[in-house]
mmCIF file of the N, C-alpha and C atoms, coordinates in Angstrom:
data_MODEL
# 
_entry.id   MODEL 
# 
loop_
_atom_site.group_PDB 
_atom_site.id 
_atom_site.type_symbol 
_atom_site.label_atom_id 
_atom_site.label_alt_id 
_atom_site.label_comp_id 
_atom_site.label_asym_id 
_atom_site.label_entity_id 
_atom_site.label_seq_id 
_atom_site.pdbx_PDB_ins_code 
_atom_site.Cartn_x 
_atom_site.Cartn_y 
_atom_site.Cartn_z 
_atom_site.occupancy 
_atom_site.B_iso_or_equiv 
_atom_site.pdbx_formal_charge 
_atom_site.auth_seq_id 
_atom_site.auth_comp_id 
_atom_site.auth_asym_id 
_atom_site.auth_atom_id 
_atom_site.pdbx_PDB_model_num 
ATOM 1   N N  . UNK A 1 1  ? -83.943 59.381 -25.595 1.00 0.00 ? 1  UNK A N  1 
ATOM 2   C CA . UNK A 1 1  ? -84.573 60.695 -25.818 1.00 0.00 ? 1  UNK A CA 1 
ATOM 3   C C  . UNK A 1 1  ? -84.265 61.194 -27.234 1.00 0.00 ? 1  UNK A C  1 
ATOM 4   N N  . UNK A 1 2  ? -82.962 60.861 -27.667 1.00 0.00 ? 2  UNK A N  1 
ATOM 5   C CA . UNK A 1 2  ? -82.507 61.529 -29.137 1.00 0.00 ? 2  UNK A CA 1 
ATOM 6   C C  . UNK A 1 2  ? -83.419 60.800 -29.816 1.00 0.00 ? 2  UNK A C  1 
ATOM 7   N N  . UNK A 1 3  ? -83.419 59.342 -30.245 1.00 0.00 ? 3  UNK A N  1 
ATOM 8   C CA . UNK A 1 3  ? -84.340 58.609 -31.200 1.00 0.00 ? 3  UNK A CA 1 
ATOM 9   C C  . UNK A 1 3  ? -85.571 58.974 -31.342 1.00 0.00 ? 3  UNK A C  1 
ATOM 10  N N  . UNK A 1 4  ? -86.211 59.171 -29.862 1.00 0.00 ? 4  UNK A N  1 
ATOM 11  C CA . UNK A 1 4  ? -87.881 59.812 -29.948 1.00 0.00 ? 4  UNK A CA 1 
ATOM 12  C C  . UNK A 1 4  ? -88.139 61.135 -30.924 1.00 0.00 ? 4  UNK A C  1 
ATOM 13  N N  . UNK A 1 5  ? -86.980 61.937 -30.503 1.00 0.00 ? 5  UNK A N  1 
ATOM 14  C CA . UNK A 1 5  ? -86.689 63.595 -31.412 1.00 0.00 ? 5  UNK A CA 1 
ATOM 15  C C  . UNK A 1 5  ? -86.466 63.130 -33.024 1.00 0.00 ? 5  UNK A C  1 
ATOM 16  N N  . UNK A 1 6  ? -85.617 62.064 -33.473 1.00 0.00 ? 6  UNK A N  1 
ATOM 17  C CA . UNK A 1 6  ? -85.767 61.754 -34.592 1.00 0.00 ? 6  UNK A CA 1 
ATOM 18  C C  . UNK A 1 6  ? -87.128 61.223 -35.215 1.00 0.00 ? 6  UNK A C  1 
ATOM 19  N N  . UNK A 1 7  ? -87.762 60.058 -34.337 1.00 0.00 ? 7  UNK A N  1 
ATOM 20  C CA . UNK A 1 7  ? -88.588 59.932 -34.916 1.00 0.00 ? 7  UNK A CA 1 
ATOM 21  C C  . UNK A 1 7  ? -90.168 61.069 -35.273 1.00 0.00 ? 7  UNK A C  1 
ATOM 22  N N  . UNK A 1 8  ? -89.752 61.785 -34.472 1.00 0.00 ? 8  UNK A N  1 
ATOM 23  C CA . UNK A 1 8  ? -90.740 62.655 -34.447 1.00 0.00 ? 8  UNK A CA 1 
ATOM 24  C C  . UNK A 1 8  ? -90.757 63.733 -36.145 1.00 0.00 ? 8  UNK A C  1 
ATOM 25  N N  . UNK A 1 9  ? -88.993 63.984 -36.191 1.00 0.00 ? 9  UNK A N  1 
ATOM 26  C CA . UNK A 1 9  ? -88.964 64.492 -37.106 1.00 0.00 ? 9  UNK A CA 1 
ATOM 27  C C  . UNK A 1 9  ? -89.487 63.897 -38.741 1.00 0.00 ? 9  UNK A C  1 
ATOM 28  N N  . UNK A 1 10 ? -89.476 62.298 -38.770 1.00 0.00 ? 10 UNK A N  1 
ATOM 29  C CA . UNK A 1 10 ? -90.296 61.569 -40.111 1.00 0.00 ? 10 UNK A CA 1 
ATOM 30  C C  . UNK A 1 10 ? -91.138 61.336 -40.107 1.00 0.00 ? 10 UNK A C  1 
ATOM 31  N N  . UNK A 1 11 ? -92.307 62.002 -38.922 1.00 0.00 ? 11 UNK A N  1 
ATOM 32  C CA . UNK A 1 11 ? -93.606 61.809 -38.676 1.00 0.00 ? 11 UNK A CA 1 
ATOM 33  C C  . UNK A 1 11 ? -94.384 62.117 -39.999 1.00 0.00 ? 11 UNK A C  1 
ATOM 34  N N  . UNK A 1 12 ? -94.421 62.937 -40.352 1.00 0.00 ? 12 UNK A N  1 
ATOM 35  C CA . UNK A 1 12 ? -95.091 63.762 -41.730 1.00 0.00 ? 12 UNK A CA 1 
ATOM 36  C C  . UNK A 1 12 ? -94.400 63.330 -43.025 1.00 0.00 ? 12 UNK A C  1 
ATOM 37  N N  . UNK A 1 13 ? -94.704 62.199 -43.226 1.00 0.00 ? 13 UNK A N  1 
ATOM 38  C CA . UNK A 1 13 ? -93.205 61.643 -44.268 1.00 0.00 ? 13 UNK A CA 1 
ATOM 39  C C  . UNK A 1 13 ? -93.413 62.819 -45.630 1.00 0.00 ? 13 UNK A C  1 
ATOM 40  N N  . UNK A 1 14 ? -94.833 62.709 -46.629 1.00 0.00 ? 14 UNK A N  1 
ATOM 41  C CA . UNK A 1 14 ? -94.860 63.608 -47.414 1.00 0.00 ? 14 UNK A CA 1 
ATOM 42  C C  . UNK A 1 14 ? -94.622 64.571 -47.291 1.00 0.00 ? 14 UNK A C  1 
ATOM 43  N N  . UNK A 1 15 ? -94.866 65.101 -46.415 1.00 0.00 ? 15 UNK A N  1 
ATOM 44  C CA . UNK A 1 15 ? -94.378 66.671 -45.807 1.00 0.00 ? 15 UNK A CA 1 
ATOM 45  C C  . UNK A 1 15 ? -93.222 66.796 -46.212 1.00 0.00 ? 15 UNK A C  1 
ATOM 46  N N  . UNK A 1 16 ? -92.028 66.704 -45.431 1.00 0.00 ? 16 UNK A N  1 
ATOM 47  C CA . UNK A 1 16 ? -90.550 66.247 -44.720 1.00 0.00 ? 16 UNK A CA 1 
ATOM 48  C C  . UNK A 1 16 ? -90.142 66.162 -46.410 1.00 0.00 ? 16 UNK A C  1 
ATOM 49  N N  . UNK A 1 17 ? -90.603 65.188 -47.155 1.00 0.00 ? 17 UNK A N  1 
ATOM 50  C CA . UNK A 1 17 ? -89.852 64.898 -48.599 1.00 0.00 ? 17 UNK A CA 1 
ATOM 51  C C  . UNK A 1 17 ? -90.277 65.596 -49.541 1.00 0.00 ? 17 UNK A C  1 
ATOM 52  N N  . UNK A 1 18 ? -91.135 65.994 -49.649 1.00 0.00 ? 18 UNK A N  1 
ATOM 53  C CA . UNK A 1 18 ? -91.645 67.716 -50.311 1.00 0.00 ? 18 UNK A CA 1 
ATOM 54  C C  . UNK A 1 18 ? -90.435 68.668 -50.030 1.00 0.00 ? 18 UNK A C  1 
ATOM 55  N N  . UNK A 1 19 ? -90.214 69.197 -48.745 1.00 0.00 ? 19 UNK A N  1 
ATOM 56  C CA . UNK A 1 19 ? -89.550 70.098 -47.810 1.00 0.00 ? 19 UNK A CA 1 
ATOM 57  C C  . UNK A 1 19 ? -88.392 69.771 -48.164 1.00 0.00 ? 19 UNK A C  1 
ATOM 58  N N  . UNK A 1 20 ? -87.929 68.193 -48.489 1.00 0.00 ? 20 UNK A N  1 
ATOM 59  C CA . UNK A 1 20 ? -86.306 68.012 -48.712 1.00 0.00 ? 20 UNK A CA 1 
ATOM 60  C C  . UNK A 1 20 ? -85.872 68.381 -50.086 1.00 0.00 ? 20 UNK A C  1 
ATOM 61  N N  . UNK A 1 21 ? -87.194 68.173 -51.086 1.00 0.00 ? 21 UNK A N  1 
ATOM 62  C CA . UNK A 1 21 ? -86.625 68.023 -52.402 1.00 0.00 ? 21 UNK A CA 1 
ATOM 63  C C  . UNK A 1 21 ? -86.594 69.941 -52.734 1.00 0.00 ? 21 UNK A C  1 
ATOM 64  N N  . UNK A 1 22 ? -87.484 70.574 -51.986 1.00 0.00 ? 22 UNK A N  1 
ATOM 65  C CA . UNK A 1 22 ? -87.564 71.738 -52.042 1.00 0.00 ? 22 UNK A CA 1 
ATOM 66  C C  . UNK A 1 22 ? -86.547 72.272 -51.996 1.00 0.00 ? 22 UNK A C  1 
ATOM 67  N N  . UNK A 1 23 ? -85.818 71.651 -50.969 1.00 0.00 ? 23 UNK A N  1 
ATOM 68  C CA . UNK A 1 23 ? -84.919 72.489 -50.142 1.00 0.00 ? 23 UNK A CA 1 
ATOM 69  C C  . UNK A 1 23 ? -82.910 72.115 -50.805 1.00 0.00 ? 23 UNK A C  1 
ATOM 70  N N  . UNK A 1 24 ? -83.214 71.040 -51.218 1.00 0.00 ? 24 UNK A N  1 
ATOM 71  C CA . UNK A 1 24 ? -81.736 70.123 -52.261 1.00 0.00 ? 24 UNK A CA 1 
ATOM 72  C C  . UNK A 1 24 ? -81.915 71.103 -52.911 1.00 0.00 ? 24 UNK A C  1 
ATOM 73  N N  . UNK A 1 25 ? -81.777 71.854 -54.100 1.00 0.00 ? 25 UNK A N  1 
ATOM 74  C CA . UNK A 1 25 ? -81.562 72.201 -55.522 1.00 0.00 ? 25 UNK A CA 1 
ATOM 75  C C  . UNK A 1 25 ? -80.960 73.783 -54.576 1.00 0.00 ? 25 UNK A C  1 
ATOM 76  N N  . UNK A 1 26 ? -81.408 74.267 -53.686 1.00 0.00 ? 26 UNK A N  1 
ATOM 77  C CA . UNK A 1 26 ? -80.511 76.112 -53.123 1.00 0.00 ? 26 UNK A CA 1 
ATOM 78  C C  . UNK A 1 26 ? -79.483 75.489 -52.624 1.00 0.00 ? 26 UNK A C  1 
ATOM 79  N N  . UNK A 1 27 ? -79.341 74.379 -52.278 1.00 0.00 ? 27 UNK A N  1 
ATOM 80  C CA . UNK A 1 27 ? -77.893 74.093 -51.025 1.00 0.00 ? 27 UNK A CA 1 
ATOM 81  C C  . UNK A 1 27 ? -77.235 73.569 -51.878 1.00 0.00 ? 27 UNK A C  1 
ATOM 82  N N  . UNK A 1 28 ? -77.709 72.551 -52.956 1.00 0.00 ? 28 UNK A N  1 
ATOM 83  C CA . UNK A 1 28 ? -76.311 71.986 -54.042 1.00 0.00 ? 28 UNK A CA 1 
ATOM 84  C C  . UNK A 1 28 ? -75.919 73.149 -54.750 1.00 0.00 ? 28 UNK A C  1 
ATOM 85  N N  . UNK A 1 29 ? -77.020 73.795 -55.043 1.00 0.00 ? 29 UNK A N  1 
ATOM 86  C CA . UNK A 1 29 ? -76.168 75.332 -55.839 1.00 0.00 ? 29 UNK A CA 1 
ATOM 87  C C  . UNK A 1 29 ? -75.157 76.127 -55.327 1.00 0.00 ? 29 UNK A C  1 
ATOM 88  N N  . UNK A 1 30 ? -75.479 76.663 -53.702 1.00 0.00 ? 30 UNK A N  1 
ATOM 89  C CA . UNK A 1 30 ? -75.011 77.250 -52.943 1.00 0.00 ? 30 UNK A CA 1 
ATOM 90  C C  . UNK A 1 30 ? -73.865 76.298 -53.006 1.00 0.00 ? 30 UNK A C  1 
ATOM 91  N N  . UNK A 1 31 ? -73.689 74.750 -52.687 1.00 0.00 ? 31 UNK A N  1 
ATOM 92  C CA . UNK A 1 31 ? -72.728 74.086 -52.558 1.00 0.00 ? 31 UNK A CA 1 
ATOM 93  C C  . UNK A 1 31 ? -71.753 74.363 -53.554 1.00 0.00 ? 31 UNK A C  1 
ATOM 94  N N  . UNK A 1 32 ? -72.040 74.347 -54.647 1.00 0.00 ? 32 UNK A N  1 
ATOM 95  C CA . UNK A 1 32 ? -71.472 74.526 -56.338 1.00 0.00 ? 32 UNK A CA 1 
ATOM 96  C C  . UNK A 1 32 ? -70.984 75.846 -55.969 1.00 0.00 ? 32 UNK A C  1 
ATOM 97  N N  . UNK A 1 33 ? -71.441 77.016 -56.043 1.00 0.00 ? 33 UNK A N  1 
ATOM 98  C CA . UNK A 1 33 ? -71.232 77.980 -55.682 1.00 0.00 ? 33 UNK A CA 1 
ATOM 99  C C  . UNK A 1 33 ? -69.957 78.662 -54.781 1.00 0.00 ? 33 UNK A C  1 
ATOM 100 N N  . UNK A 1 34 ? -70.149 77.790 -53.717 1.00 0.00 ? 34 UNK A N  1 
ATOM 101 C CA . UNK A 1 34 ? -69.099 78.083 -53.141 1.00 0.00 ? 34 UNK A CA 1 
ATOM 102 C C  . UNK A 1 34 ? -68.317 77.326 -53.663 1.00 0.00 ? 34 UNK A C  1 
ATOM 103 N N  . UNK A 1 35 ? -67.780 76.246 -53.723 1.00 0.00 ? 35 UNK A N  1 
ATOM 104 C CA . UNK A 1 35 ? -66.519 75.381 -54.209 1.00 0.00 ? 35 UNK A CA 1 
ATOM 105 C C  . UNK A 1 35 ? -65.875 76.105 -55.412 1.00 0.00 ? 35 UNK A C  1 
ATOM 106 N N  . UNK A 1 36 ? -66.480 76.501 -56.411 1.00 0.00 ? 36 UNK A N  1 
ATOM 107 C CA . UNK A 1 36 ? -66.128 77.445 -57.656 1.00 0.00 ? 36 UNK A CA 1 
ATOM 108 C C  . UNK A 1 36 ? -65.665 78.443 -56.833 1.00 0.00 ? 36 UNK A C  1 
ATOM 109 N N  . UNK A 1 37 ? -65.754 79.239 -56.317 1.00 0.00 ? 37 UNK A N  1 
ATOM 110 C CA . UNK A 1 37 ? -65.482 80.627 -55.241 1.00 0.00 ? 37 UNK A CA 1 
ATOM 111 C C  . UNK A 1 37 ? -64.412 79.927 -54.785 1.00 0.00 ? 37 UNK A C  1 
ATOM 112 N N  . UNK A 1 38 ? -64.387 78.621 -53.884 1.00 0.00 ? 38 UNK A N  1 
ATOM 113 C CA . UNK A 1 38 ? -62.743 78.478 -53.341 1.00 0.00 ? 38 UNK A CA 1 
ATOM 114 C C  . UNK A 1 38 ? -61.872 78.223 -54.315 1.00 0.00 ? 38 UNK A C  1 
ATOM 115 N N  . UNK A 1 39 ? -62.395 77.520 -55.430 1.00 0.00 ? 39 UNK A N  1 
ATOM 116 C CA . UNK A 1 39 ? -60.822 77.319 -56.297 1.00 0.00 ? 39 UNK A CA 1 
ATOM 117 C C  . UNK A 1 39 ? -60.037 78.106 -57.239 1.00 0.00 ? 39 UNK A C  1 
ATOM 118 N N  . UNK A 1 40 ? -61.339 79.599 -57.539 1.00 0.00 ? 40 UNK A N  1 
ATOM 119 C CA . UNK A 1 40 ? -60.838 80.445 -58.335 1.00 0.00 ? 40 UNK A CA 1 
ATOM 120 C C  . UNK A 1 40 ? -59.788 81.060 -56.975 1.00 0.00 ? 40 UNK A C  1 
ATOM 121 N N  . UNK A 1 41 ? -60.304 81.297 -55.966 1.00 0.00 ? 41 UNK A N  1 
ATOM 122 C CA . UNK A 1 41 ? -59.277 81.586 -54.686 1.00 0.00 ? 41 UNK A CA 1 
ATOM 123 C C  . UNK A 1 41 ? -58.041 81.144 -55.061 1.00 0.00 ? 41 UNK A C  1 
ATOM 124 N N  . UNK A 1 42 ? -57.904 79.658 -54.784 1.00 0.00 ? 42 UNK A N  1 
ATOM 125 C CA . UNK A 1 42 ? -57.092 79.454 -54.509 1.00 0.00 ? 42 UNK A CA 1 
ATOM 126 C C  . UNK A 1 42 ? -55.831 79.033 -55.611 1.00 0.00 ? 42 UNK A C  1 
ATOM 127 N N  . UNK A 1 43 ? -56.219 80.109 -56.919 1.00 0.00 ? 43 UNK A N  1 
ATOM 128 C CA . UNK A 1 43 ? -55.438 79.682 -58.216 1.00 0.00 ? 43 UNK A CA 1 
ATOM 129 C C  . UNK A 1 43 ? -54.583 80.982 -58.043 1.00 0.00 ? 43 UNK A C  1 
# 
């Protein structure tokens, strides 16, 4: 049942990799973002 739910999700491949590349550049920032935020913390 899980595999079927995966595959369902790469159905739309252009879609899906549009949507990913969209979506990489707020979460590595956010990622960046926070990590800078924990280490000035933790100095």
């Amino acid at each position: 049942r899980g595999k079927g739910k995966k595959d369902e999700l790469f159905v739309p491949v252009p879609e899906s990799k549009a949507f990913l590349d969209t979506a990489t550049m707020p979460m590595i920032l956010t990622a960046v973002a926070i990590a800078l935020f924990a280490k000035i913390l933790m100095m």
